[in-house]
MARDREN-169127 format. One record per residue (C-alpha): residue number from 0; residue in three letters; x, y, z. Coordinates in Angstrom, 2 decimals. Example, Ala and Ser with C-alpha at 12.3 -4.5 7.8 and 13.67 -1.06 7.14 Angstrom:
REM residues 2
+-----+------+---------+---------+---------+
!  nr ! rest !      px !      py !      pz !
+-----+------+---------+---------+---------+
!   0 !  ALA !   12.30 !   -4.50 !    7.80 !
!   1 !  SER !   13.67 !   -1.06 !    7.14 !
+-----+------+---------+---------+---------+
END
This chain:
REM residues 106
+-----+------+---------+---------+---------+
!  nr ! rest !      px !      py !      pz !
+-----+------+---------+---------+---------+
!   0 !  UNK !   -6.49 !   -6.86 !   -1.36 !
!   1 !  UNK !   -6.35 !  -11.04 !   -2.36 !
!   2 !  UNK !   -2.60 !  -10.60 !   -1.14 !
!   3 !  UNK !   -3.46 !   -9.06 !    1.96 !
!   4 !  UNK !   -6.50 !  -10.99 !    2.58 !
!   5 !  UNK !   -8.04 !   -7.79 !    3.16 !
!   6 !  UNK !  -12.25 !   -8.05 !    3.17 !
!   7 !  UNK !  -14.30 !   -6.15 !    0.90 !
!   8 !  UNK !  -15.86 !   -3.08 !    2.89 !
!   9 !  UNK !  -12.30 !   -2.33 !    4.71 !
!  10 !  UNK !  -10.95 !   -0.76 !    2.42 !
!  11 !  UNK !   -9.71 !    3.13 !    2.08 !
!  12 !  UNK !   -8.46 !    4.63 !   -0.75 !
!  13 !  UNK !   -7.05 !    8.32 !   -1.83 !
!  14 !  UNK !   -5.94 !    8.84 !   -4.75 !
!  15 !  UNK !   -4.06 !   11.62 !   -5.63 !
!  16 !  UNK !   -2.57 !   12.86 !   -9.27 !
!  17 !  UNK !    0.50 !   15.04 !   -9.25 !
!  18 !  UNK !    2.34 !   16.42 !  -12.38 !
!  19 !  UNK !    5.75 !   15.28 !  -13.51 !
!  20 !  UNK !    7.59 !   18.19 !  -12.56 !
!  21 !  UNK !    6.28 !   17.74 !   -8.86 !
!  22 !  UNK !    7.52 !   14.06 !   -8.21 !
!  23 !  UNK !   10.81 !   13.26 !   -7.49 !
!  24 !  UNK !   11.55 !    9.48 !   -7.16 !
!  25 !  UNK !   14.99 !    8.74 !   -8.39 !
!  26 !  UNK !   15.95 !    4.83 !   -7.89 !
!  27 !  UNK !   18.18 !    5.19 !   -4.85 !
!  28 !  UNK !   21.21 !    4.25 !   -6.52 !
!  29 !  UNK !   19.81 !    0.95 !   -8.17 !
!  30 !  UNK !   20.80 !    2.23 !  -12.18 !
!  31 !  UNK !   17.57 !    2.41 !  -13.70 !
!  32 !  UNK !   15.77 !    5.39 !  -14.72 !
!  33 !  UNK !   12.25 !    6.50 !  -14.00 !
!  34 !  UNK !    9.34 !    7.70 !  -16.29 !
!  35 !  UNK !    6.70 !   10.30 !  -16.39 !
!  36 !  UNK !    4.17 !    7.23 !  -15.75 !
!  37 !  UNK !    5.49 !    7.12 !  -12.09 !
!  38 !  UNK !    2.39 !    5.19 !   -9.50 !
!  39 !  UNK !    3.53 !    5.36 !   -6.32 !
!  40 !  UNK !    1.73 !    3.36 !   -3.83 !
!  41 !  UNK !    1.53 !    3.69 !    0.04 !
!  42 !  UNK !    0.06 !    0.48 !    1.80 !
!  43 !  UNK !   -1.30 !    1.72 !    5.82 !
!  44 !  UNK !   -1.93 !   -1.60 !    7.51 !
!  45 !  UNK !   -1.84 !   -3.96 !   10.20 !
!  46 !  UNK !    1.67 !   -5.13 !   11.71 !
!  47 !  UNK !    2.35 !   -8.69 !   11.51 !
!  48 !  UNK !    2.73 !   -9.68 !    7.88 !
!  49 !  UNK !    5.86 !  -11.75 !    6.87 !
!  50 !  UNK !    8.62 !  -10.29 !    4.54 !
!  51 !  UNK !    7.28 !  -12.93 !    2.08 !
!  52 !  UNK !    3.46 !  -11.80 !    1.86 !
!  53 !  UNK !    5.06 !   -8.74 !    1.35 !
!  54 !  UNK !    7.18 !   -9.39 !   -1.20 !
!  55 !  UNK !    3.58 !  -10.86 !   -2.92 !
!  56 !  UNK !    2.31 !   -7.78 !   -2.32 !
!  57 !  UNK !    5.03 !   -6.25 !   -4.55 !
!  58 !  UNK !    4.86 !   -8.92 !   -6.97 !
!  59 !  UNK !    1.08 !   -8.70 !   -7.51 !
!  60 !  UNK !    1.09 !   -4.48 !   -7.79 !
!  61 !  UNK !    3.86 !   -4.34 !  -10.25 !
!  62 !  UNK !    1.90 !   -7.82 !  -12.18 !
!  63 !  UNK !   -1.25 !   -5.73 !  -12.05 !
!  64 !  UNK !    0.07 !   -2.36 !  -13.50 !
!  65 !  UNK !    2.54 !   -3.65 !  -16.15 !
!  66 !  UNK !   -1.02 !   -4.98 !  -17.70 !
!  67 !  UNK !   -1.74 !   -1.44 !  -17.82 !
!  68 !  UNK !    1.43 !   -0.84 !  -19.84 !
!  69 !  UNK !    3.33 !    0.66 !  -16.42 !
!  70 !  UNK !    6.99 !   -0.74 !  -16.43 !
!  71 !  UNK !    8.25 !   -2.22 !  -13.61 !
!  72 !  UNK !   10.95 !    1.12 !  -13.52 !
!  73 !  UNK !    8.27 !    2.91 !  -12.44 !
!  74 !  UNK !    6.30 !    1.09 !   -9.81 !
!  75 !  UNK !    7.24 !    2.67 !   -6.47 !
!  76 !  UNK !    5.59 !    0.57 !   -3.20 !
!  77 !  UNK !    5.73 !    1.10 !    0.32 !
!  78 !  UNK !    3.58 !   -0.49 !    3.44 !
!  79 !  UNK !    3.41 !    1.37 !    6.93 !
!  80 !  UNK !    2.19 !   -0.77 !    9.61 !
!  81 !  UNK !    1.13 !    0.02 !   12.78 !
!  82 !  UNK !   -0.97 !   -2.14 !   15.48 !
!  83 !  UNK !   -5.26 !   -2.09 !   16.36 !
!  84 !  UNK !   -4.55 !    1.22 !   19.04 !
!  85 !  UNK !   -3.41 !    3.05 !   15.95 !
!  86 !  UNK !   -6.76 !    2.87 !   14.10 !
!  87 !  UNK !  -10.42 !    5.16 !   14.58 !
!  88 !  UNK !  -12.79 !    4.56 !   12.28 !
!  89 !  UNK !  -15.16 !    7.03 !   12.91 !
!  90 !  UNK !  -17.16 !    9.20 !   16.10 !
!  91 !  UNK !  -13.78 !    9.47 !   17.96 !
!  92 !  UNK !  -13.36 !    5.69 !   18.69 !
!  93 !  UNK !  -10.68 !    2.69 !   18.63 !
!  94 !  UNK !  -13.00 !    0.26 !   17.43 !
!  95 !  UNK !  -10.11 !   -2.47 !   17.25 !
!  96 !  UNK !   -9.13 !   -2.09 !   20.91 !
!  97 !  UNK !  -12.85 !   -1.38 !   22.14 !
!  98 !  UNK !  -13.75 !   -4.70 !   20.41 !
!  99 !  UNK !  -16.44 !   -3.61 !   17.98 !
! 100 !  UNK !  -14.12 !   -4.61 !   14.90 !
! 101 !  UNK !  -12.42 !   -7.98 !   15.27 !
! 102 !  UNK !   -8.10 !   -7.17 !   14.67 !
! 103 !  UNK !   -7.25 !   -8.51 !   11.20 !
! 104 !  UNK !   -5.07 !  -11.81 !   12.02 !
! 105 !  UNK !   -6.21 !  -12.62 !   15.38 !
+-----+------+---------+---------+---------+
END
Protein backbone atom coordinates (compact mmCIF):
# COMPACT_ATOMS: atom_id res chain seq x y z
CA UNK A 1 0.00 0.00 0.00
CA UNK A 2 3.10 2.84 0.88
CA UNK A 3 4.47 1.54 -2.60
CA UNK A 4 1.40 2.04 -4.35
CA UNK A 5 0.39 5.08 -2.59
CA UNK A 6 -2.76 3.39 -2.15
CA UNK A 7 -5.17 5.27 0.76
CA UNK A 8 -6.35 3.56 3.69
CA UNK A 9 -10.17 2.62 3.14
CA UNK A 10 -9.42 1.42 -0.68
CA UNK A 11 -8.33 -1.41 -0.04
CA UNK A 12 -9.73 -5.17 -0.89
CA UNK A 13 -8.38 -8.13 0.19
CA UNK A 14 -9.15 -12.13 -0.22
CA UNK A 15 -7.26 -14.29 1.09
CA UNK A 16 -7.31 -17.67 0.26
CA UNK A 17 -5.23 -20.89 1.79
CA UNK A 18 -4.68 -23.85 -0.48
CA UNK A 19 -2.74 -27.09 0.43
CA UNK A 20 0.59 -28.04 -1.03
CA UNK A 21 -0.53 -30.67 -3.17
CA UNK A 22 -2.99 -28.13 -4.91
CA UNK A 23 -0.39 -25.39 -6.00
CA UNK A 24 1.70 -25.73 -8.74
CA UNK A 25 4.23 -22.86 -9.25
CA UNK A 26 7.41 -24.19 -10.68
CA UNK A 27 10.06 -21.22 -11.46
CA UNK A 28 9.60 -21.03 -15.22
CA UNK A 29 12.88 -22.24 -16.03
CA UNK A 30 14.87 -19.78 -13.67
CA UNK A 31 16.81 -23.00 -11.53
CA UNK A 32 15.54 -22.54 -8.22
CA UNK A 33 13.21 -24.66 -6.43
CA UNK A 34 10.03 -23.83 -4.60
CA UNK A 35 8.76 -24.65 -1.02
CA UNK A 36 5.66 -25.73 0.71
CA UNK A 37 5.63 -21.97 2.18
CA UNK A 38 4.56 -20.77 -1.37
CA UNK A 39 2.47 -16.83 -0.98
CA UNK A 40 1.39 -16.00 -4.08
CA UNK A 41 0.19 -12.56 -4.51
CA UNK A 42 -2.17 -11.01 -7.20
CA UNK A 43 -2.07 -7.06 -7.25
CA UNK A 44 -5.75 -5.71 -9.30
CA UNK A 45 -5.04 -2.05 -9.88
CA UNK A 46 -4.99 1.01 -11.74
CA UNK A 47 -2.96 1.23 -15.17
CA UNK A 48 -0.32 3.72 -15.27
CA UNK A 49 2.41 2.73 -12.85
CA UNK A 50 6.07 2.69 -14.14
CA UNK A 51 8.10 -0.63 -14.45
CA UNK A 52 10.15 0.91 -11.59
CA UNK A 53 7.28 1.43 -8.87
CA UNK A 54 6.69 -1.88 -9.80
CA UNK A 55 9.71 -3.35 -9.37
CA UNK A 56 9.30 -1.51 -5.56
CA UNK A 57 6.39 -3.20 -5.31
CA UNK A 58 8.30 -6.50 -5.67
CA UNK A 59 11.06 -5.39 -3.63
CA UNK A 60 8.92 -4.30 -0.65
CA UNK A 61 6.55 -7.80 -0.72
CA UNK A 62 9.44 -10.13 -0.86
CA UNK A 63 11.35 -7.43 2.10
CA UNK A 64 8.12 -7.79 4.04
CA UNK A 65 7.67 -11.65 3.97
CA UNK A 66 11.33 -12.80 4.27
CA UNK A 67 10.78 -11.02 7.92
CA UNK A 68 8.30 -13.62 8.28
CA UNK A 69 10.93 -16.26 7.53
CA UNK A 70 9.38 -16.68 3.65
CA UNK A 71 12.44 -17.02 1.23
CA UNK A 72 12.60 -15.08 -1.59
CA UNK A 73 12.21 -18.79 -3.72
CA UNK A 74 8.94 -18.66 -2.77
CA UNK A 75 7.45 -15.24 -3.20
CA UNK A 76 5.33 -15.39 -6.36
CA UNK A 77 3.85 -11.58 -7.45
CA UNK A 78 1.77 -10.48 -10.12
CA UNK A 79 -0.22 -6.95 -10.80
CA UNK A 80 -3.27 -6.80 -13.32
CA UNK A 81 -4.14 -3.41 -14.29
CA UNK A 82 -6.92 -2.19 -15.90
CA UNK A 83 -8.33 1.58 -16.27
CA UNK A 84 -11.42 3.64 -13.95
CA UNK A 85 -14.38 1.92 -16.59
CA UNK A 86 -13.15 -1.39 -15.25
CA UNK A 87 -14.10 -0.74 -11.60
CA UNK A 88 -17.94 -0.90 -9.57
CA UNK A 89 -17.81 -0.51 -6.23
CA UNK A 90 -21.05 -1.26 -5.22
CA UNK A 91 -25.23 -0.76 -6.28
CA UNK A 92 -24.33 -1.49 -9.97
CA UNK A 93 -22.20 1.69 -10.55
CA UNK A 94 -18.75 3.00 -12.16
CA UNK A 95 -18.08 5.32 -9.54
CA UNK A 96 -14.60 6.27 -11.23
CA UNK A 97 -16.16 7.23 -14.58
CA UNK A 98 -19.48 8.69 -12.95
CA UNK A 99 -17.13 10.93 -10.88
CA UNK A 100 -18.14 10.04 -7.33
CA UNK A 101 -14.51 8.54 -6.64
CA UNK A 102 -11.67 10.72 -7.87
CA UNK A 103 -9.22 8.09 -10.46
CA UNK A 104 -6.08 7.26 -8.45
CA UNK A 105 -3.22 9.40 -10.34
CA UNK A 106 -5.20 12.01 -11.94
Amino acid sequence: MDVLRIPERDRFQLITEHDADHVIALDAGLGFARTDRLVLIQIFTQSGRTTEVKQRVFRAVAEQLEHLGIGGEDVFVSIVENGPQDWSFGFGRAQYTEGALPVPGR
